[in-house]
N, C-alpha and C positions, 0 to 999 in steps of 0.2 A: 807839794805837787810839782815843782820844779828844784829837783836838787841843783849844788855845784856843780857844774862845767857838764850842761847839758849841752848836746851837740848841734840841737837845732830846733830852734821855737820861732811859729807864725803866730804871730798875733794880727787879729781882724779887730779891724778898728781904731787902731793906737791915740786917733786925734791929737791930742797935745801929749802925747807922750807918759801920761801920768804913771801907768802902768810899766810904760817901756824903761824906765828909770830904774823900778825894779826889776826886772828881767835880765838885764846887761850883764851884771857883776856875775850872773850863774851862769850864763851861756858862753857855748863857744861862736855862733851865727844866731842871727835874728833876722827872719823877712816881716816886716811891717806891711800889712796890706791895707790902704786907708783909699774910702770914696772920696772923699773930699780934695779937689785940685789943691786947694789953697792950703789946705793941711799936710797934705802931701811933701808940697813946696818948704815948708816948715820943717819937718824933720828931716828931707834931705840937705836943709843946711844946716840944718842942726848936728848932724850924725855926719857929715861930709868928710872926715877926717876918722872916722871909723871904719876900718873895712868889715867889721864882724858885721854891719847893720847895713842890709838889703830895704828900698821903699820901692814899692809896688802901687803904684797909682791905680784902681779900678774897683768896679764890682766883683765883691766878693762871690757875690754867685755864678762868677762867669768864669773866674780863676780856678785853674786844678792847684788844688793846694798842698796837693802831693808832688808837685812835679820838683823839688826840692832836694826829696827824698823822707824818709822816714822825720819825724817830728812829732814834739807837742803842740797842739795847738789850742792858743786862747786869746781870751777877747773879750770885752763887757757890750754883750746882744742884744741889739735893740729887738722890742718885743716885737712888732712886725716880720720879723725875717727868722726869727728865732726857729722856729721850725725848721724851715729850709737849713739852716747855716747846720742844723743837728742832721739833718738828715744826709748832707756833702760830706761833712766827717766824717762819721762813721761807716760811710759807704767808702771809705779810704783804706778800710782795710788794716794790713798789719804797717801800711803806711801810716797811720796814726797811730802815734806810741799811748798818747793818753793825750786828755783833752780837758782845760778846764776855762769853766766858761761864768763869771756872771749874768745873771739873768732876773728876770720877774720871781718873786718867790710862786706864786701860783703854779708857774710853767713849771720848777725846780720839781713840787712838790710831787708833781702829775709826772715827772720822768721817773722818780724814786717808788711813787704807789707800789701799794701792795695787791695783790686779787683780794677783790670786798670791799677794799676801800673806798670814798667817796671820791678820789680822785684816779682812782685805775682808769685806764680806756684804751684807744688806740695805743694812742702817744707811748703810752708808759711800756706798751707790748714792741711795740715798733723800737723804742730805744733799747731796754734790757732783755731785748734777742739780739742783740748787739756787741750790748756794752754793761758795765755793770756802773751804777750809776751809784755815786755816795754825796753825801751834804760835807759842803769843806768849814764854808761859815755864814753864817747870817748877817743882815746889813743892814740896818735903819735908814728908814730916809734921810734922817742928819750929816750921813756921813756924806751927803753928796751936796753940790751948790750948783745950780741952785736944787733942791730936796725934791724929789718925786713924788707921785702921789703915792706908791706903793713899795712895799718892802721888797727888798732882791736878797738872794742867795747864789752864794757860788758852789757849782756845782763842781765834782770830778769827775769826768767817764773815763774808765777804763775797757779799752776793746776788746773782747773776745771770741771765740767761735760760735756763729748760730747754732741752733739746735736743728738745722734743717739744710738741706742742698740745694734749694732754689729759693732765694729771700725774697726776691721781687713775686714771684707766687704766694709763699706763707702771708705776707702783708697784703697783699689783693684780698684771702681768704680770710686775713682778721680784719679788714675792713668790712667784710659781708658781716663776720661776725658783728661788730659793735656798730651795725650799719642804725639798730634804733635802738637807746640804752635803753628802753624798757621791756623791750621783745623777747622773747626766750631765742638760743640757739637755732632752734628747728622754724622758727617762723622767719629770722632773719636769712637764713640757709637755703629755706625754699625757693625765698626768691630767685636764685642763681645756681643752685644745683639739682639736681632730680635724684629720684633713686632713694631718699633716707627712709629708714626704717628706724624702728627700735635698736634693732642690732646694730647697725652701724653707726647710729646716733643715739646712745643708751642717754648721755648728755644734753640732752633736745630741752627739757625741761628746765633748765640752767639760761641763766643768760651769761653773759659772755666775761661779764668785768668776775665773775667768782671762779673761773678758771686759772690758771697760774700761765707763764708764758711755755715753759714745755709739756704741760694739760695741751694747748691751744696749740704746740707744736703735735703733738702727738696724733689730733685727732683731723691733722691736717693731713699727715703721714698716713691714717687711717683710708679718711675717704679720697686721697688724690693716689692710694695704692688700690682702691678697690672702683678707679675710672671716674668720682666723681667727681674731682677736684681738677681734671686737666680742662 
């Protein structure tokens, strides 16, 4: 997921550098962006003598992490912020070259889902109209010290074009959708739009997670062309 002599990788997180060790030898730049002052202070004297390696002291959610220029970005995501930190990525555009990220296997699982599955939902819609999302590798708790409660995977995303012209719309309208995962379509819809019929919501009887992401693109396109979706 990071060949030789990439031109530019952020990693969030770095801490002690466990990852940034391997990173080095394939890059041509590396911006390290670490919360921790005192971590911080550690790898800029650690890497002092390297110009390839950029330390960035701060909150990652505060940082454009684009502002570089185009990059892979990776990281091992604390589960708290997980969400967020996927969703500043991929809102990066074709400024994110690809993305790979350790994480919770749970979370991993729920970005990959399929329509039907027991882990489809938002999440999994909101990421893969995005990005296309694959499993890189699985991880035992073992491999870590001290060992987690829970197992993590690494993901890859790779960015590509939504199926839709206004993204921050189509996600407002599949949050209405998956707003109660037991609801069908047309009860969760009611709530916030007017106007459905059979015709325009033949899909009413469906809930929401058995739709695929451009089904749920589609029928966005539907009812936000025919006034009910602005």
């Amino acid at each position: 997921m990071c060949p030789e002599e990439t031109p530019l990788v952020v990693e969030i997180g770095p801490g002690r550098g466990a990852l940034t060790e391997h990173l080095l030898p394939r890059v041509k730049r590396l911006v390290l962006v670490e919360l921790d002052g005192e971590l911080a202070g550690q790898l800029r004297e650690r890497y002092a003598g390297d110009e390839r390696v950029t330390v960035v002291e701060g909150d990652v959610l505060k940082i454009n992490l684009g502002q570089w220029g185009p990059a892979v970005i990776a990281g091992n995501l604390p589960y708290y912020i997980t969400s967020p930190i996927l969703d500043q990525t991929l809102r990066l555009g074709p400024l994110c070259l690809r993305a790979v990220f350790l994480m919770q296997k749970e979370v991993a699982l729920r970005l990959m889902a399929a329509p039907g599955s027991r882990d489809y939902g938002y999440l999994s819609v909101r990421t893969q109209a995005l990005a296309t999302a694959k499993r890189v590798l699985a991880i035992r708790p073992g491999a870590f010290d001290p060992p987690p409660k829970v197992d993590s995977m690494v993901v890859g995303l790779t960015p590509h074009a939504p199926p839709v012209s206004d993204v921050a719309d189509f996600l407002r309208f599949v949050g209405w959708c998956f707003e109660h995962k037991r609801k069908t379509l047309r009860n969760n819809l009611s709530a916030h739009l007017g106007g459905l019929t059979e015709s325009n919501l033949p899909e009413g009887r469906l809930r929401a997670e058995q739709l695929s992401v451009q089904e749920l693109a589609d029928l966005w396109k539907r009812l936000r062309g025919g006034g009910s979706g602005e």
